[in-house]
PAMI-174308 format. One line per field, with one value per residue (C-alpha): x, y, z; residue number from 1. Coordinates in pm, 1 decimal. Example, Ala and Ser with C-alpha at 12.3 -4.5 7.8 and 13.67 -1.06 7.14 Angstrom:
# PAMI-174308
east <- [1230.0 1367.0]
north <- [-450.0 -106.0]
up <- [780.0 714.0]
k <- [1 2]
***
This chain:
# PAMI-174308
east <- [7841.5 7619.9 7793.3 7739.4 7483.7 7294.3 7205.8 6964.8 6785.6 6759.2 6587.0 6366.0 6256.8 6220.5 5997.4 5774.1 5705.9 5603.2 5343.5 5226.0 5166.7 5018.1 4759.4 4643.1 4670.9 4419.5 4322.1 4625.4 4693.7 5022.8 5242.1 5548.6 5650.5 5719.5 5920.9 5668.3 5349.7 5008.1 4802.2 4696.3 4845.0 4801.2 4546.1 4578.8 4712.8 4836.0 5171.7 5181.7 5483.9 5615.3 5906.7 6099.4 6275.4 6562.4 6539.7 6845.1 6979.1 7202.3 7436.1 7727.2 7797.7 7740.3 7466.7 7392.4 7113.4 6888.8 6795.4 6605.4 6404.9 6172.1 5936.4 5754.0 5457.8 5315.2 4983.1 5013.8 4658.4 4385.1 4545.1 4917.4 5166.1 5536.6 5757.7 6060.0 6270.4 6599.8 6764.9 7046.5 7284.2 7541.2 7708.3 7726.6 7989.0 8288.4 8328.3 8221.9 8079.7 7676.9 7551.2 7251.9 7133.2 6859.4 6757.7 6493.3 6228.8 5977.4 5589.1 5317.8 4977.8 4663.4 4582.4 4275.5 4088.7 3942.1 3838.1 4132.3 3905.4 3599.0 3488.3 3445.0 3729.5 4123.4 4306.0 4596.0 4912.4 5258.5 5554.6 5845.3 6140.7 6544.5 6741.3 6982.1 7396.4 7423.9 7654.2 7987.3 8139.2 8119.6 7765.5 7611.1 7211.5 6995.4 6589.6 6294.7 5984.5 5735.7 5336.1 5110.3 4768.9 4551.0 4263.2 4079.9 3781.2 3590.4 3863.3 4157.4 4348.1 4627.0 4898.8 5091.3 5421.0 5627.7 5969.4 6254.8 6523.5 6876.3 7084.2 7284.4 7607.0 7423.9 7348.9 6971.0 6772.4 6396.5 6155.9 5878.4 5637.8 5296.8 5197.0 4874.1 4652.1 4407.9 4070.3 4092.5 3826.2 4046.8 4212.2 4491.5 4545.6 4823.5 5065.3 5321.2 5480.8 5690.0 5914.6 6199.9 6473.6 6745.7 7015.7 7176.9 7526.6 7548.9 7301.2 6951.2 6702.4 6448.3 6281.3 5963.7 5803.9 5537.9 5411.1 5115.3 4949.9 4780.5 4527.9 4566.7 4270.8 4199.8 4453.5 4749.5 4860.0 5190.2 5361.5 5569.6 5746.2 6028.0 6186.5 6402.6 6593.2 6856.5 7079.0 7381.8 7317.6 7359.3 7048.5 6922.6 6729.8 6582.2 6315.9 6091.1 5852.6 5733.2 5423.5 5243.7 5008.1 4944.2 4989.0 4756.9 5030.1 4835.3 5038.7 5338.3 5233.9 5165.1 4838.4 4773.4 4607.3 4225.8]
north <- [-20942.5 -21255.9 -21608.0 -21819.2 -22020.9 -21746.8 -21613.2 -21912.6 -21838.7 -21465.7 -21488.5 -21774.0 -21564.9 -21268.1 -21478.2 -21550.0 -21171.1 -21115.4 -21398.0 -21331.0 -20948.8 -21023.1 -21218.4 -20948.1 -20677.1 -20431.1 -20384.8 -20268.9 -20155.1 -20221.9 -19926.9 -20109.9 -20213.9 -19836.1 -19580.2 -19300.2 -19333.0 -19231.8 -19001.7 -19172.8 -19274.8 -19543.6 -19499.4 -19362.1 -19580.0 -19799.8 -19986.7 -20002.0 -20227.7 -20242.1 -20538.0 -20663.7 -20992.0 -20975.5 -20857.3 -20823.2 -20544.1 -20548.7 -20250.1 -20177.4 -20572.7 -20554.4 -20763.1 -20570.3 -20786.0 -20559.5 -20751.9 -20647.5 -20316.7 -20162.2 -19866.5 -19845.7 -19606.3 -19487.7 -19360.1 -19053.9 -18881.5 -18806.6 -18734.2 -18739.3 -19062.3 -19067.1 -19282.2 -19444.4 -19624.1 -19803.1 -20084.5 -20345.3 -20368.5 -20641.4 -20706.7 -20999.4 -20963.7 -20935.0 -20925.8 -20573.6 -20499.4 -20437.5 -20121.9 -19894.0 -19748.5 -19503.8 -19438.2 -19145.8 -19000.5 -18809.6 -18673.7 -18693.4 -18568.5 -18568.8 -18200.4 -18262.3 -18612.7 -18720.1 -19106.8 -19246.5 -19153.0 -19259.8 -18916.2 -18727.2 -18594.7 -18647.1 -18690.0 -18459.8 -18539.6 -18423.2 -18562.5 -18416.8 -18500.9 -18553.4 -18830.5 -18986.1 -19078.3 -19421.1 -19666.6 -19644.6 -19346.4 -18983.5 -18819.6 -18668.5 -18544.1 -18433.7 -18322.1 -18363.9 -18237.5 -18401.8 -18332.5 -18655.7 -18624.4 -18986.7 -19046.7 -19371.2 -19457.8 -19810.5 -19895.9 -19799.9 -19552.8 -19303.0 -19163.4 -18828.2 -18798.4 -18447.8 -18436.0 -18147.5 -18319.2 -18170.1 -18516.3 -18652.4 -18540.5 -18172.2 -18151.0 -18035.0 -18325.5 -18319.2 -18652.1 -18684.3 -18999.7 -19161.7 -19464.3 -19640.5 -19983.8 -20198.7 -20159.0 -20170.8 -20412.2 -20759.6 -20998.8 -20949.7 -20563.9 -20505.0 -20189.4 -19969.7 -19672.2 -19458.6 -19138.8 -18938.9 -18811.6 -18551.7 -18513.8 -18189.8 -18192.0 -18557.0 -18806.2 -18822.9 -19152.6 -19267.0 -19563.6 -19784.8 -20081.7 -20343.1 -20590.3 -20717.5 -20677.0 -20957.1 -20887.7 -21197.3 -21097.7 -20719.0 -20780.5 -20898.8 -20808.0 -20925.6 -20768.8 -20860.4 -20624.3 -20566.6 -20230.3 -20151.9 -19785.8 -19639.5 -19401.2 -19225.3 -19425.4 -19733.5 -19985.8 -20132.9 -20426.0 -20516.6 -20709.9 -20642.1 -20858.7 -20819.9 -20782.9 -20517.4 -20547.1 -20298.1 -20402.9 -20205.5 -20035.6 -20190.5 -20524.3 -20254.8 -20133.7 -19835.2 -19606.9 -19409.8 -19795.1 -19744.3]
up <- [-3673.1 -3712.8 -3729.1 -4019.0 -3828.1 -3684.6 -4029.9 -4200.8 -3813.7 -3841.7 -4233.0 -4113.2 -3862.9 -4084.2 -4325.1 -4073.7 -3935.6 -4294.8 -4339.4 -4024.8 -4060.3 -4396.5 -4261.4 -4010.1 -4259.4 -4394.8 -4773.4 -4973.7 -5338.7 -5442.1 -5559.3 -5645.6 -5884.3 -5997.3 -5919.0 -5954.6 -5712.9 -5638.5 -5446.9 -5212.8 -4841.5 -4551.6 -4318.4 -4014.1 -3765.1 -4013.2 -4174.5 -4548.4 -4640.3 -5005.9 -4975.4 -5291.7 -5121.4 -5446.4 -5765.3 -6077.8 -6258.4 -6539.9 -6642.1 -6884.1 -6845.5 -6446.3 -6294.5 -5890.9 -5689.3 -5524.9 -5211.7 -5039.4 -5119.4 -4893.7 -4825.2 -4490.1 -4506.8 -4182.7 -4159.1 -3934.1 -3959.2 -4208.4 -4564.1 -4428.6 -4380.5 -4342.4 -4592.6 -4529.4 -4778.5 -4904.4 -5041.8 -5041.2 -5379.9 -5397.4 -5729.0 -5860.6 -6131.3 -5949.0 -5582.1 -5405.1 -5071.1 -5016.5 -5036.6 -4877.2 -5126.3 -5243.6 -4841.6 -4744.9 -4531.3 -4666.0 -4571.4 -4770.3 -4775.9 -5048.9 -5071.2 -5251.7 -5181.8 -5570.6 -5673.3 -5495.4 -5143.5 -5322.6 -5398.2 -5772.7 -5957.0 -5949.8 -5677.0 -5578.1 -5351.4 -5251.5 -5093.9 -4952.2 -4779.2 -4759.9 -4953.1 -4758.7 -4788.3 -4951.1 -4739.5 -4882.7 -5087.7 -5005.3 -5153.5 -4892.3 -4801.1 -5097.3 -5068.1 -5316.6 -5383.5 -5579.2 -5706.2 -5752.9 -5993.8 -6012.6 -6158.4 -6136.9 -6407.1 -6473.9 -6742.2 -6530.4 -6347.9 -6451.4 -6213.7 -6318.9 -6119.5 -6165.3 -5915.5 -5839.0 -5640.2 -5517.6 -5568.0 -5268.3 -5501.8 -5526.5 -5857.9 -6011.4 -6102.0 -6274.5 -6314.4 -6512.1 -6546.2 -6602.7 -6405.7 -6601.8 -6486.0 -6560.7 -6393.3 -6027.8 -6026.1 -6190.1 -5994.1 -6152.8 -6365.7 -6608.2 -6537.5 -6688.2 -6643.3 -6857.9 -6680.3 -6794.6 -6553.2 -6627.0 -6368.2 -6514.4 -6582.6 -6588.5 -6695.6 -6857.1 -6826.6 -7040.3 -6880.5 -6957.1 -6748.4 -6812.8 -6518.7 -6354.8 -6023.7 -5878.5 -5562.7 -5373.7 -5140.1 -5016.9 -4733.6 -5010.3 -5345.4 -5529.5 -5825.1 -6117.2 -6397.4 -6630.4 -6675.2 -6957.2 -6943.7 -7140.0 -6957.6 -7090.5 -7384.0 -7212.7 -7159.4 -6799.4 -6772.9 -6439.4 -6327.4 -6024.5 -5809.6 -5500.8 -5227.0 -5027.3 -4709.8 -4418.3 -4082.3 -3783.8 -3574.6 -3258.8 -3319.7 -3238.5 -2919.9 -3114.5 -2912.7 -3260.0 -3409.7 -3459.6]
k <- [1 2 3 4 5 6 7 8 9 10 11 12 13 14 15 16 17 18 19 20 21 22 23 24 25 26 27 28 29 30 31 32 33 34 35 36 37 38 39 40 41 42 43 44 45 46 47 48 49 50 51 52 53 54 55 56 57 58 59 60 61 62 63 64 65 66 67 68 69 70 71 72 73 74 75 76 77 78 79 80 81 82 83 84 85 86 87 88 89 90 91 92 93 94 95 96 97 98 99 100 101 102 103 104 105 106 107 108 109 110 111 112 113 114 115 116 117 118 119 120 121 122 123 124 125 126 127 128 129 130 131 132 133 134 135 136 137 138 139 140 141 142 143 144 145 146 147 148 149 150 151 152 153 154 155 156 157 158 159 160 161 162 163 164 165 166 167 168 169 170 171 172 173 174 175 176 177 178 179 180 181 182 183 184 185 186 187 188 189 190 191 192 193 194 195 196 197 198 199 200 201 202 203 204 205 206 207 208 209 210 211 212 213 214 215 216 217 218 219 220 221 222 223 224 225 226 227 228 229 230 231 232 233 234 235 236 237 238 239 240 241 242 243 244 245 246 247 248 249 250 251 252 253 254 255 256 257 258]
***
């Protein structure tokens, strides 16, 4: 366990990893702040990292930091990368213990390169994978499925996300959802996204988000964005802002860099 004065240490040191891989890293598009995603995927030999540092959600009275969340993709070979993901919850309405949350590992590969890669027409992408036991309670290990359509055009870009997922608790979940931005060309784009999500037997979400995306410089960009959902007839609010860069694997050790 780490003492009280090891801790302020350990994040300092933390901090600086991430400035210092973001000022080595290749260009990067930001896919958060959303919870759909595109068809696209890191270069080979390359680290994509999506990092929200802390962000708040509020539920049914309950305010839960989500600090931090992360999704490390890992650029295997041409048109594939491997994704892994999670986050930290600690609520902040009443004393509770933090939580891993939301954890997988998934593949994913573009099975037809479009105007993502530069070339003519939409591009097309899947990912699959396993969803992962959360820290504390009993669910257990779930798998999803999901097919990716984006199109990019001089006055924006449009992602189409459709997903079948068998839920950690085993129950038969479906998500739908449209990612749209500004021109890819702005310093800084405007975003949203709108998906619905049925969990059957249990819950059904309607969600919409608004944000911005600021490219810092083609090895940087930062994010920004409300989401407001209702689910079970209860509303969410969270906001979301964060930054993603890609690291070459060679400052790893890794022999797959280019």
């Amino acid at each position: 366990m780490l003492s009280d004065e090891s801790l302020p240490i350990r994040c300092a040191a933390a901090s600086l990893i991430i400035v210092t891989a973001a000022s080595f890293a290749a260009p990067a598009f930001a896919y958060r702040p959303f919870d759909g995603t595109d068809a696209a995927v890191a270069e080979p030999g390359e680290l994509e990292v999506e990092l929200q540092p802390a962000g708040p959600r509020r539920e049914q009275g309950t305010t839960t930091l989500i600090a931090p969340q992360t999704v490390l993709n890992f650029g295997l070979s041409e048109g594939w990368e491997a994704v892994f993901e999670g986050q930290a919850e600690t609520p902040l309405s009443f004393s509770g213990p933090t939580e891993l949350t939301a954890a997988g590992a998934f593949l994913k590969h573009v099975v037809v390169p479009g105007s993502l890669q530069d070339k003519s027409g939409p591009s097309v992408a899947t990912e699959f994978g396993v969803l992962l036991p959360d820290s504390t309670g009993d669910s257990g290990v779930g798998a999803s499925w999901a097919g990716i359509v984006s199109q990019r055009w001089d006055w924006g870009t449009v992602h189409f996300n459709t997903e079948a997922l068998l839920t950690r608790d085993h129950h038969a979940d479906v998500f739908v959802g449209t990612i749209l931005e500004g021109p890819s060309k702005w310093k800084v784009r405007p975003v949203a996204e709108v998906f619905y999500e049925k969990e059957f037997g249990l819950e059904e979400t309607v969600s919409g988000l608004v944000g911005l995306i600021w490219q810092a410089s083609d090895k940087l960009a930062f994010d920004i964005a409300y989401r407001y959902a209702v689910t079970k007839g209860h509303p969410v609010n969270e906001i979301r802002a964060g930054l993603t860069f890609a690291v070459p694997l060679r400052l790893f050790g890794s022999s797959h860099a280019r």
